[in-house]
PAPA-724715 format. One record per residue: x, y, z of N, C-alpha, C in turn. Coordinates in steps of 0.1 Angstrom, whole numbers, padded with zeros to 4 digits, always signed. Example, Ala and Ser with C-alpha at 12.3 -4.5 7.8 and 13.67 -1.06 7.14 Angstrom:
2
+0132-0057+0078+0123-0045+0078+0132-0033+0078
+0128-0022+0071+0137-0011+0071+0129+0000+0079
This chain:
338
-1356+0715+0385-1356+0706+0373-1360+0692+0376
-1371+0691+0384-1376+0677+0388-1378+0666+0377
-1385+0672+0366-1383+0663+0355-1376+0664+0344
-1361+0671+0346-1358+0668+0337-1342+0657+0336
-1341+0654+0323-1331+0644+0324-1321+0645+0331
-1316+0654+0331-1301+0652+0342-1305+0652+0353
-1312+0649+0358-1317+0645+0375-1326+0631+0374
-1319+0622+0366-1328+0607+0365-1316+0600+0367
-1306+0598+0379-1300+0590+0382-1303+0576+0381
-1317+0571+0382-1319+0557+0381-1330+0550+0368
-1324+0553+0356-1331+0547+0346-1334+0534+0345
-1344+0527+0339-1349+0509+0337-1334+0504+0335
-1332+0488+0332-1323+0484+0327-1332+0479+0313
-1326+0477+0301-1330+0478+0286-1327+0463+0283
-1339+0458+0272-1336+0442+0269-1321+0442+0261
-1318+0433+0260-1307+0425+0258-1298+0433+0249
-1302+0440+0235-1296+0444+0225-1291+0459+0232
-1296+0465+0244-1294+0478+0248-1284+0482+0256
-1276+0482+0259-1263+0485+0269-1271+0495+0280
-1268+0494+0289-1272+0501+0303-1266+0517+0298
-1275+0527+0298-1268+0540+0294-1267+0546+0309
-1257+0554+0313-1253+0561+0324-1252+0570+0328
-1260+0581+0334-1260+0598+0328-1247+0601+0335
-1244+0613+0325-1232+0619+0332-1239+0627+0347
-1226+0630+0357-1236+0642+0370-1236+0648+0363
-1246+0656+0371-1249+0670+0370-1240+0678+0365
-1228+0680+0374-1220+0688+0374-1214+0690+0355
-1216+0678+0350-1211+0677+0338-1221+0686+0329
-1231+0689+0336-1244+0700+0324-1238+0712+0317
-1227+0720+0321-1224+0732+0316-1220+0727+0302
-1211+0715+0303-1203+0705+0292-1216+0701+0284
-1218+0694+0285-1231+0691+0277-1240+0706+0270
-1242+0714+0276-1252+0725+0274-1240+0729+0265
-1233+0731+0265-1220+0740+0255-1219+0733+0245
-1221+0718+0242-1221+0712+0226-1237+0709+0222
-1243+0708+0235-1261+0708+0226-1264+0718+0220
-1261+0735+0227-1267+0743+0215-1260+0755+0231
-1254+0766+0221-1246+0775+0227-1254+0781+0240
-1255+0788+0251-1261+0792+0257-1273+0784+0266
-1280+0773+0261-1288+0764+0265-1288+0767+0279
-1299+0771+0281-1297+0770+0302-1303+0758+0309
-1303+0757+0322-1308+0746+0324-1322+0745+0319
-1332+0758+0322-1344+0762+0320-1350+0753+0307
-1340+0760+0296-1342+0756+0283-1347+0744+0284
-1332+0735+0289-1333+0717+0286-1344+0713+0292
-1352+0722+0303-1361+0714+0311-1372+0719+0301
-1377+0727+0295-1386+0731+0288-1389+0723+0277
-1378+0718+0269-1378+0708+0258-1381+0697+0264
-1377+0694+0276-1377+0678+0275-1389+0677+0286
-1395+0684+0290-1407+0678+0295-1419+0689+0286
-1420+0694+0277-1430+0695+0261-1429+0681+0255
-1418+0675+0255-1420+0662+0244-1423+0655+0252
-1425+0650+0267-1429+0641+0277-1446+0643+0275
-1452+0658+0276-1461+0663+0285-1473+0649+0276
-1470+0646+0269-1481+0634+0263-1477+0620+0259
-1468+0617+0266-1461+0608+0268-1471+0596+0278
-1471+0588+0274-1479+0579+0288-1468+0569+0300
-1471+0574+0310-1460+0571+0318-1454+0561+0319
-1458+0551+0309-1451+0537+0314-1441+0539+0302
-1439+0547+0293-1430+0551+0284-1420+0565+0283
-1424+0566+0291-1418+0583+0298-1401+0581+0301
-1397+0569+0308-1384+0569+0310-1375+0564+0302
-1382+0554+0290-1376+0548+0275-1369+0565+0270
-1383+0570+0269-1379+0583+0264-1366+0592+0268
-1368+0594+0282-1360+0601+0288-1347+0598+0278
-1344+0587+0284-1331+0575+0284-1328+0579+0269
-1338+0578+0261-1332+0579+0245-1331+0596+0242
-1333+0606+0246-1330+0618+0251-1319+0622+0252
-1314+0615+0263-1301+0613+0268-1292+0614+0258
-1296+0598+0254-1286+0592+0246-1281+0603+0232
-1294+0606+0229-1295+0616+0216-1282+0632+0224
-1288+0636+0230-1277+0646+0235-1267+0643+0235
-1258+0633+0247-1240+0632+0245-1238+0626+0233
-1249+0620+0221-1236+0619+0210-1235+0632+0208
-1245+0643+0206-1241+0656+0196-1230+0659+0211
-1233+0658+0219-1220+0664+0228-1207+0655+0224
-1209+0642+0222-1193+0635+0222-1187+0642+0208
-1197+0639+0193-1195+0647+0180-1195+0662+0177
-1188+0666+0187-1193+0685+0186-1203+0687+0177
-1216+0681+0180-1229+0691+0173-1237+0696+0185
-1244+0708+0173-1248+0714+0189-1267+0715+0187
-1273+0711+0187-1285+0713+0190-1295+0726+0177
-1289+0735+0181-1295+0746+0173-1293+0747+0160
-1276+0741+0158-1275+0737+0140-1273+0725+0137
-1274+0715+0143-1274+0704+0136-1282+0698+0124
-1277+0693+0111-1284+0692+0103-1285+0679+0095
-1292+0678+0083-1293+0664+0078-1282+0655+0080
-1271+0656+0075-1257+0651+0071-1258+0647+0082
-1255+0654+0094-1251+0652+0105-1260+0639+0113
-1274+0642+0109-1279+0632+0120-1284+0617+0111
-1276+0620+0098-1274+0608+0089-1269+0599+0094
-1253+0605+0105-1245+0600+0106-1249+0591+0124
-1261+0595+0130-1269+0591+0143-1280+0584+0137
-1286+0583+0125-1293+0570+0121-1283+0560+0120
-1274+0561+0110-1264+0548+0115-1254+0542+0120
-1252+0552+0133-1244+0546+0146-1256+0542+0154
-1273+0547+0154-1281+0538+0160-1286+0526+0153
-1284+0521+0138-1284+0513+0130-1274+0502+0136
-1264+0505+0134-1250+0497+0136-1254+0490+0153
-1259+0496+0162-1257+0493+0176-1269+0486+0178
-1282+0489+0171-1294+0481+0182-1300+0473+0168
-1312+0460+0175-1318+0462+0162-1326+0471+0157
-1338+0466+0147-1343+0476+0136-1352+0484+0149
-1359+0473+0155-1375+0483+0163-1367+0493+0177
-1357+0488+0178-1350+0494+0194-1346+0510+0184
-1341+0509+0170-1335+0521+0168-1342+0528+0161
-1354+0524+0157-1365+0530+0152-1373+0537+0160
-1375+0534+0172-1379+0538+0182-1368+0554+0187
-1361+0548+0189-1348+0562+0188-1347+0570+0183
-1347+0565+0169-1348+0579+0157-1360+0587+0158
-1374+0580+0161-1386+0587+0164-1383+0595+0173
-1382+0595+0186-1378+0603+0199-1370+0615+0195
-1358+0611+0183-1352+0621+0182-1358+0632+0172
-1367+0626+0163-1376+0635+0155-1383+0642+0164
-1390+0635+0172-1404+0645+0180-1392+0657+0190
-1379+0652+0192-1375+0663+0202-1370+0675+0194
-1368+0674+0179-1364+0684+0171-1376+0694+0168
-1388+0682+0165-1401+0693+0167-1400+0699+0177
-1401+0696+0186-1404+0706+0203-1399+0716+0201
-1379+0714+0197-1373+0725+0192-1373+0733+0189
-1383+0732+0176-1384+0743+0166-1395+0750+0171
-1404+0740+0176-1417+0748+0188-1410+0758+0195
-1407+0758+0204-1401+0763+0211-1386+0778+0209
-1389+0775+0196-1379+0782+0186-1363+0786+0194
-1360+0768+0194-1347+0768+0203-1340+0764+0189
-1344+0765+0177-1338+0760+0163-1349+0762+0153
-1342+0766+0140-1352+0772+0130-1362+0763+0123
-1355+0746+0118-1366+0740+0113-1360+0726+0122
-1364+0715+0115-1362+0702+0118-1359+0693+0108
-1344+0691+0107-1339+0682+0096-1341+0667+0094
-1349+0665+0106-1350+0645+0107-1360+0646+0106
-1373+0654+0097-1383+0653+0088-1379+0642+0076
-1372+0644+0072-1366+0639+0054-1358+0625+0059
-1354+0619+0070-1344+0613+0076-1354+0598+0074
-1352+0590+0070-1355+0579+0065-1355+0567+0079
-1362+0558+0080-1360+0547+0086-1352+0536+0081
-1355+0525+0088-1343+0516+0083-1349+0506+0075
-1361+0505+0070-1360+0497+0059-1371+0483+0060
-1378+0485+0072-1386+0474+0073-1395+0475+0062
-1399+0464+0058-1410+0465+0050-1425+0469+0052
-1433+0476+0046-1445+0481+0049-1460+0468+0051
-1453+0460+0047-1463+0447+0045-1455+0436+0057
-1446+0437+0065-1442+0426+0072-1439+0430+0089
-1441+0426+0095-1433+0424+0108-1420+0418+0112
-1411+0420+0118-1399+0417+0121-1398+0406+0136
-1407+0407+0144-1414+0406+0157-1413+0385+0155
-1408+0378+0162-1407+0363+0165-1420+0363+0166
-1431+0353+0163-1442+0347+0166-1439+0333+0166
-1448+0324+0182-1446+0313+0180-1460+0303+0175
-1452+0292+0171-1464+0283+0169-1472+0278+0177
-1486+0272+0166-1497+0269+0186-1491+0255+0193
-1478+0248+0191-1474+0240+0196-1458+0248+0206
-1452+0256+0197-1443+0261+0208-1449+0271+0218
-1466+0275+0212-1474+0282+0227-1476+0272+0238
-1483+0261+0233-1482+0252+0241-1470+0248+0250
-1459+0238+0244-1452+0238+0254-1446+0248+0262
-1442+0261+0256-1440+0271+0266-1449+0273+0280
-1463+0270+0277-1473+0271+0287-1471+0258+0297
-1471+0245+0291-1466+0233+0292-1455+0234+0307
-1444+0241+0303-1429+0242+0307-1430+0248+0323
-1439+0257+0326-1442+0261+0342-1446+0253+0351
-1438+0253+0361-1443+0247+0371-1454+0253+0379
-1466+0250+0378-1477+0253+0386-1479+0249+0401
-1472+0241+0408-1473+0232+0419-1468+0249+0432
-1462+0259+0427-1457+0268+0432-1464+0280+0429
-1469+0289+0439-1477+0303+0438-1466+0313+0428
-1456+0310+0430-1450+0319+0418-1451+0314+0402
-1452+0298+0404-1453+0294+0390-1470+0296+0386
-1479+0300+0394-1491+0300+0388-1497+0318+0387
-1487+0324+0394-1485+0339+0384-1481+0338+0376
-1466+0328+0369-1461+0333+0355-1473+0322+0346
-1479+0312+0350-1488+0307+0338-1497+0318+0337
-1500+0325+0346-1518+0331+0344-1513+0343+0338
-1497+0346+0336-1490+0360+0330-1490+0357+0317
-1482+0346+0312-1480+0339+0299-1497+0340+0295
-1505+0330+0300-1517+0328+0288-1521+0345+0290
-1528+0351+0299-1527+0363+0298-1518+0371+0284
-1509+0371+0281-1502+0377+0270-1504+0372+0258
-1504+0359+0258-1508+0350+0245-1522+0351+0241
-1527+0349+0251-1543+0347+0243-1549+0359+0245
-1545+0374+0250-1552+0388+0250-1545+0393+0244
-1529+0393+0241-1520+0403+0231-1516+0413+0236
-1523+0416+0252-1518+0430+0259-1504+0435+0257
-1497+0443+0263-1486+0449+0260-1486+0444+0275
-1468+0444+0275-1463+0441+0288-1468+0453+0297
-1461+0465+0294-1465+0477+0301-1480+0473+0307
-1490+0471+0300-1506+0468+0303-1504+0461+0315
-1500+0446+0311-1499+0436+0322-1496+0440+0334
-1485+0449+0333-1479+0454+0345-1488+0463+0353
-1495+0469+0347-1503+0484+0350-1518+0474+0357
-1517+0463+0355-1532+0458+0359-1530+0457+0377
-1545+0459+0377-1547+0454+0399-1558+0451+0397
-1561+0443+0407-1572+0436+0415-1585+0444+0408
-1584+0456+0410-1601+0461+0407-1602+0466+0392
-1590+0464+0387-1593+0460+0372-1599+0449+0365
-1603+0437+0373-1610+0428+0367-1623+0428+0367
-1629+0427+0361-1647+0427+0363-1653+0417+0358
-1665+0419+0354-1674+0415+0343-1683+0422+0335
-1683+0422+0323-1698+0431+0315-1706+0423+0303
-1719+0429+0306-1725+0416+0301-1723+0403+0304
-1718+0398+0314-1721+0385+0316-1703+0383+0314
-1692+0386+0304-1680+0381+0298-1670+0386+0313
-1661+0378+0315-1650+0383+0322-1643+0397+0313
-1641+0409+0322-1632+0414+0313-1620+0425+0324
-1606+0428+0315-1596+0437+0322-1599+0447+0313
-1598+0458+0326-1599+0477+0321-1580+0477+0324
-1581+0481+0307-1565+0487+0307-1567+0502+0308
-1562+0509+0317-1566+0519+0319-1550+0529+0314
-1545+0524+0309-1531+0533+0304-1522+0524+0297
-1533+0526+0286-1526+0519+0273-1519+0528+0265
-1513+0520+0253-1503+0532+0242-1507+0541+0239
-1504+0556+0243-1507+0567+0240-1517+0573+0253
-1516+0562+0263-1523+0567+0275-1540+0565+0273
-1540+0559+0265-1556+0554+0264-1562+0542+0274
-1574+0542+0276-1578+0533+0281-1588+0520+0272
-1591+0509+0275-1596+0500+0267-1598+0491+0277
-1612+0481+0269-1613+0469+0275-1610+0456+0272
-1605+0449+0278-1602+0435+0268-1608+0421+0273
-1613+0412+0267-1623+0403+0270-1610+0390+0276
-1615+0384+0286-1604+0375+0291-1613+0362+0287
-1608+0355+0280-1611+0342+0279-1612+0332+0291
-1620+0323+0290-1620+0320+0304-1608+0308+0309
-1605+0302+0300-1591+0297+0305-1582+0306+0312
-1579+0320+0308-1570+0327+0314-1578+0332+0327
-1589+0337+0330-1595+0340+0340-1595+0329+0348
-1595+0318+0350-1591+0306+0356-1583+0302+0364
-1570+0310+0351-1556+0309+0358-1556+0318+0369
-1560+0330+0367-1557+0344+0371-1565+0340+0388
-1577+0335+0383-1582+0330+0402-1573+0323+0406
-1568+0308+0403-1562+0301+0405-1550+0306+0414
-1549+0314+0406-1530+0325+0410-1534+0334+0423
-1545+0339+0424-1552+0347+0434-1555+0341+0448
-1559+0330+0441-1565+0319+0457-1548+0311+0464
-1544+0311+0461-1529+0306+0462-1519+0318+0470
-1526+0331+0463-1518+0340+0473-1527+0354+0484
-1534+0349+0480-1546+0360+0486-1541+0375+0484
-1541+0375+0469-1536+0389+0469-1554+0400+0469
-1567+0392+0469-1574+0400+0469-1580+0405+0481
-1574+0399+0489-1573+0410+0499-1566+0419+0507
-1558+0427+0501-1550+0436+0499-1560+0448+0493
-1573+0444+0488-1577+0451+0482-1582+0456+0471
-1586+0464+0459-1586+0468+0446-1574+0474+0440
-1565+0482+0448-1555+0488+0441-1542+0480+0440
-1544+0470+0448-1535+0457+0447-1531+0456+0432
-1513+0455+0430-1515+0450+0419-1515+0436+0415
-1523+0433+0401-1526+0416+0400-1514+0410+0398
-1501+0412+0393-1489+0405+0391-1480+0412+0400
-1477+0403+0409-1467+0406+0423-1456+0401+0420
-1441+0410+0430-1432+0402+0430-1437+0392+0438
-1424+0380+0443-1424+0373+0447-1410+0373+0460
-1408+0364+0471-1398+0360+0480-1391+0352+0476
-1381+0346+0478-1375+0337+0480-1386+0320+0484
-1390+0329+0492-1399+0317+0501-1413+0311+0492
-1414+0317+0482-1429+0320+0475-1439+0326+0479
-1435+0334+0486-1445+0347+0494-1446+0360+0488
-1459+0365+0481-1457+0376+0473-1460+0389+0486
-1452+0395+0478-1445+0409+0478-1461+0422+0478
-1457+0431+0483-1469+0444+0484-1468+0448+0468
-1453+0452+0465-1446+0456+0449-1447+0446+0439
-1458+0456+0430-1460+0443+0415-1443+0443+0406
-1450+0436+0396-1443+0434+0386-1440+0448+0380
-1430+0450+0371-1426+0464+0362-1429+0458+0349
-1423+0464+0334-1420+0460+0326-1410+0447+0321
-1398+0457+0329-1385+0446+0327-1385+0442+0338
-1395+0433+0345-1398+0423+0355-1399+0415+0343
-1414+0412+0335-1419+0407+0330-1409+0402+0317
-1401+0410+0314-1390+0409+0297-1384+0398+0303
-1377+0396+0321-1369+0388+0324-1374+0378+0325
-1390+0377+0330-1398+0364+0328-1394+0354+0316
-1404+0365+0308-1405+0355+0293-1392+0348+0287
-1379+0355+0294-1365+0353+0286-1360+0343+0295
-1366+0342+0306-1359+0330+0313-1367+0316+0308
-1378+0316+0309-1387+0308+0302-1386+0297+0290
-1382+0313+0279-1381+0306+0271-1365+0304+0262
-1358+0307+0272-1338+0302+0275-1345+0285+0274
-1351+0280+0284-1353+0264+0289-1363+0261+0278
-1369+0265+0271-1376+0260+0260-1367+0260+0245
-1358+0271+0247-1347+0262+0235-1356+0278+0223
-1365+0285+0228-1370+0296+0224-1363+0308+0220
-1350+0310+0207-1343+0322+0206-1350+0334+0205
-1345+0344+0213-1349+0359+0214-1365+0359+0215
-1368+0353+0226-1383+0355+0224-1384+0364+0235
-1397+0380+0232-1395+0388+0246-1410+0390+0241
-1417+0398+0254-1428+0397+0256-1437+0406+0241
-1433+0414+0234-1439+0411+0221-1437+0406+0214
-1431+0393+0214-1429+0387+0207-1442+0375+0205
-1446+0371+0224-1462+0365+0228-1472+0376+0223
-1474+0389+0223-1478+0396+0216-1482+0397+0201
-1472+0391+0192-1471+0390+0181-1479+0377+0180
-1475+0366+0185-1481+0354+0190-1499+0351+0187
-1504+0360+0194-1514+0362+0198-1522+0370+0183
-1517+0380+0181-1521+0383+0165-1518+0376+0150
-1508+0369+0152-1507+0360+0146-1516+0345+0141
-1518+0337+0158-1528+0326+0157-1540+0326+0158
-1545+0343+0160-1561+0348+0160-1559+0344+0144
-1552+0355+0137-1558+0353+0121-1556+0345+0116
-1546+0333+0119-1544+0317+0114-1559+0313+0117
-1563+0317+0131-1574+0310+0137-1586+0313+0133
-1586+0324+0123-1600+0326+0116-1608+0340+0120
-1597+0340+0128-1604+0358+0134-1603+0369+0123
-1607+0382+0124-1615+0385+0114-1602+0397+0117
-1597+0404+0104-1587+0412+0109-1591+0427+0119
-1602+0433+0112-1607+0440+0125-1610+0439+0138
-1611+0428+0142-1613+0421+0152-1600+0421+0159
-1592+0414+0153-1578+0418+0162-1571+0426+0163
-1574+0438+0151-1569+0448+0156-1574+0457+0170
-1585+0454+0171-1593+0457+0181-1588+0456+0197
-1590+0440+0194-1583+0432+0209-1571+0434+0209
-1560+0439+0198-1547+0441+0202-1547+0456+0204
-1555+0466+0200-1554+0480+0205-1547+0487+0199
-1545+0479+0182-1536+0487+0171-1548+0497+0165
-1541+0512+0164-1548+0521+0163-1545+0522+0149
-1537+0518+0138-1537+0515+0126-1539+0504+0119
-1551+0498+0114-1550+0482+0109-1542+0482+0101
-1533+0489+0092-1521+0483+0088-1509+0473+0095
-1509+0479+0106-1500+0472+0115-1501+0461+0121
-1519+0457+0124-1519+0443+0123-1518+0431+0109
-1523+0439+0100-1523+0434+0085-1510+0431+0084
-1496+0437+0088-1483+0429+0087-1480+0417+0089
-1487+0411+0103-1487+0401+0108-1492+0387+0095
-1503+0393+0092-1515+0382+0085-1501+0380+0067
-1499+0392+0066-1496+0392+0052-1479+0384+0051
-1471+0382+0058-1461+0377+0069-1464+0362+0062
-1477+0353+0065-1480+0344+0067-1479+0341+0050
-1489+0352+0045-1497+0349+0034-1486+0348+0020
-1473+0353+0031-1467+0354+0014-1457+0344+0011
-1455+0340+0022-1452+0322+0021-1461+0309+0019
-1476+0309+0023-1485+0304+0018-1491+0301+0006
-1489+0313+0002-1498+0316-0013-1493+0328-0020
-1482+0320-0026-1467+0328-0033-1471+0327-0046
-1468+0341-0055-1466+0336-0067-1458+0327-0074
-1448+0324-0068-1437+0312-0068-1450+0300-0073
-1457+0291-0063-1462+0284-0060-1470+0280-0079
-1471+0288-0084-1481+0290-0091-1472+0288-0104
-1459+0282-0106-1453+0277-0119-1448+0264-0116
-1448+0252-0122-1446+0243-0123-1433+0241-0136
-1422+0244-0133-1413+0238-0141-1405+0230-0134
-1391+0222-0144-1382+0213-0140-1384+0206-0129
């Protein structure tokens, strides 16, 4: 059972709103397998739960896991069992993950727990799938929820680094990097040395395992390509090579590390950052959001940033723009009484 959940003793730690989840041992599987669905062998659980991984991109593979998990011991803590659990029931798992995280942490959850009931019924470990009909929580189809900062709280946030230090000229060349490309943290993380190039003449990074495991290119502006040397020549990470990764830990001493950055390297960055900027709940899509935001303030063209941000639905970036637009140019705006 190499990949499957109950042999992941060491999960990420989760941003702020997530409590550290803890698997039960092993030994506790018979317990578990007895309220997920009668008879369940280990076989089974390993069959379900790496069919809903098998297209999973691995920098999201252990989110999954972890929400997997979590989905299992409640039907184990609520005597439900897997094979009949039904609407009502996981009515009542939209809003105990409602009540506990925010909207995108338990939205995220509830999805995981839909695609694992598909598998299910794939697998014909249960007859249909009742979190078909099961409703989300309510975001609006026209808005984002996601912090975006202004081009002056980008500024001083960029401002706020100390550059005089080879660690402080990785987190600037990390920051503009996320601000002015929109990459996903996961991306940032997944970049090395021989991911930088140029084509046609432009600087550019090959994200080579992007959302959904895709690959893409993204145009580096040259302020951030700047930084990005700047941060290189300071630590000679390029010679280490191509497979080097471009964002390293760091020492004590300011001496980087063979081991890059992770995701929740990066979450702890931006949250330390912007703690001293006076910046509430700001996390790395939030600079993300940032970035799609002051492109289309800035005149960018909305295809265009859906592009550079690698949204495979322009609806999704159209939330951002329309966010703006309906405080701007309100039908409010347009009566003049008392």
């Amino acid at each position: 059972m190499a990949d499957s959940i109950v042999n992941r003793p060491n999960l990420p730690q989760f941003p702020h709103d997530e409590p550290e989840i803890t698997l039960v041992p092993t030994s506790n599987l018979p317990v578990i397998v007895d309220y997920v669905q009668p008879a369940l062998t280990p076989l089974d659980l390993e069959r379900l739960t790496n069919t809903l991984l098998k297209n999973v991109a691995e920098s999201s593979r252990r989110i999954y896991q972890t929400d997997v998990y979590q989905f299992f011991k409640w039907l184990a803590e609520n005597h439900f069992n897997l094979a009949t659990v039904e609407y009502s029931d996981l009515s009542e798992y939209r809003a105990y993950l409602g009540s506990r995280y925010q909207k995108p942490t338990a939205t995220r959850k509830l999805v995981v727990m839909r695609r694992l009931l598909e598998v299910a019924v794939l697998l014909k470990l249960r007859p249909d799938n009742p979190a078909t009909a099961l409703k989300g929580y309510g975001t609006t189809a026209n808005e984002t929820t996601r912090r975006a900062l202004t081009k002056k709280e980008a500024s001083d946030l960029l401002a706020s680094i100390d550059q005089t230090t080879a660690k402080g000229k990785r987190d600037y060349a990390l920051f503009l990097l996320l601000l002015r490309t929109g990459i996903r943290r996961a991306e940032a993380a997944g970049l090395t040395i021989g991911d930088l190039s140029t084509e046609g003449g432009y600087p550019i990074a090959t994200i080579r395992h992007g959302k959904g495991d895709k690959r893409r290119i993204v145009k580096l502006p040259s302020a951030v390509r700047d930084a990005i040397e700047r941060y290189l020549a300071a630590t000679g990470q390029r010679q280490g090579g191509p497979q080097m990764p471009l964002f390293a830990r760091f020492t004590r001493a300011d001496k980087p590390k063979q081991a890059g950055l992770d995701g929740r390297d990066i979450e702890r960055i931006v949250e330390g950052y912007a703690a001293r900027c006076g910046l509430d709940r700001l996390t790395p899509h939030g600079l993300r959001a940032s970035f799609v935001t002051l492109a289309l303030e800035g005149g960018a063209r909305l295809q265009q940033v859906q592009y550079a941000a690698g949204h495979a639905d322009p609806r999704t970036t159209e939330r951002y723009q329309k966010r703006k637009q309906n405080l701007q140019d309100n039908a409010v705006d347009y009566l003049d009484l008392g």
